[in-house]
C-alpha positions as CSV (number, residue, x, y, z in Angstrom):
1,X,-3.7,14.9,-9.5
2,X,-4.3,14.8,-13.1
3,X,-2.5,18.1,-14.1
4,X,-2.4,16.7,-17.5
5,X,-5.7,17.5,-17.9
6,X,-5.4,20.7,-16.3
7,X,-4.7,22.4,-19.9
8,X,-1.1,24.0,-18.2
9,X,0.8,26.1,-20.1
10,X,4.1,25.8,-21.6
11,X,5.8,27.7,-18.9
12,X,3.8,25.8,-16.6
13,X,4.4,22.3,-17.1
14,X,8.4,22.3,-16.1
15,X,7.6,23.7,-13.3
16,X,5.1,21.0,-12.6
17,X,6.9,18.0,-13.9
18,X,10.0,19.9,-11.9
19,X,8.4,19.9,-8.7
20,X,7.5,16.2,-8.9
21,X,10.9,15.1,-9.7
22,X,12.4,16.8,-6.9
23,X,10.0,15.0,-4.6
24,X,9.8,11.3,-6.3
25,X,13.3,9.8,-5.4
26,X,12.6,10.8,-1.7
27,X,9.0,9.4,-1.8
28,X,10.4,6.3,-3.4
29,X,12.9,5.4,-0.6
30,X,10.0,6.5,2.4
31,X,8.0,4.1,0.5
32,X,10.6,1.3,0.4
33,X,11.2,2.0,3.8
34,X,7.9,1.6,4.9
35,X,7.9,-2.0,2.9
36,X,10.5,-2.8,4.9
37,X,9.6,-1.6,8.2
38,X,5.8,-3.7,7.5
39,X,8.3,-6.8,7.0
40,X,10.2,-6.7,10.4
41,X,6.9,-5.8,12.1
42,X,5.3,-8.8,10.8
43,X,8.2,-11.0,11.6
44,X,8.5,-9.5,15.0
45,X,4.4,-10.0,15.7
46,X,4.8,-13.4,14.4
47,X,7.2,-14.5,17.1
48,X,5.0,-13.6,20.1
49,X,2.0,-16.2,19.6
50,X,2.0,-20.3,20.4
51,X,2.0,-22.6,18.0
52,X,-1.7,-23.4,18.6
53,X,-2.4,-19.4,18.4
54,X,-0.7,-19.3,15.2
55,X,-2.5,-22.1,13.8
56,X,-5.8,-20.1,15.0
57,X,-5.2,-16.7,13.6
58,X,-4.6,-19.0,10.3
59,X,-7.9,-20.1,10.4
60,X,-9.6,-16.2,11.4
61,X,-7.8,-15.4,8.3
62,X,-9.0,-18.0,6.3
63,X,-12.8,-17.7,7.2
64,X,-12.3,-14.1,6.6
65,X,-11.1,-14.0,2.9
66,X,-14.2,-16.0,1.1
67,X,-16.2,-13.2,2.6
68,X,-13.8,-10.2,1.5
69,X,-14.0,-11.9,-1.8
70,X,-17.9,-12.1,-1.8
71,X,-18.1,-8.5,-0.7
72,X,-16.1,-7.8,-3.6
73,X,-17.9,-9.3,-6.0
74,X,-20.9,-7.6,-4.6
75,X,-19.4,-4.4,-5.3
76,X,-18.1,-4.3,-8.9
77,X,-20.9,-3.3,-11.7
């Protein structure tokens, strides 16, 4: 939230500013946890398909991207 903008008062904004310190370190190491919990699952995934499967989910995921891109470009103004 933008509390910034909120027009807080001086009493106000410690508390604020306060509140999100207590909370940032822990939300920083869920969050680098969760990196490195997306790595080992991806490393673990990988190592179930063939060879040949592998080689086809790299071309799924390479017909896919020209059309994210496309949808993209579609979307911005």
């Amino acid at each position: 939230m933008n509390w910034a903008k909120l027009g807080l008062t001086e009493e106000q904004k410690p508390k604020v500013y306060g509140i999100q310190g207590e909370y940032r370190d822990e939300i920083g190491k869920l969050e680098q946890k969760i990196r490195e919990l997306k790595v080992a699952e991806k490393k673990e995934l990988e190592s179930v398909p063939t060879d040949a499967q592998k080689a086809r989910l790299r071309e799924i995921v390479s017909e896919k991207l020209p059309k994210i891109s496309d949808k993209q470009r579609r979307c911005r103004p």
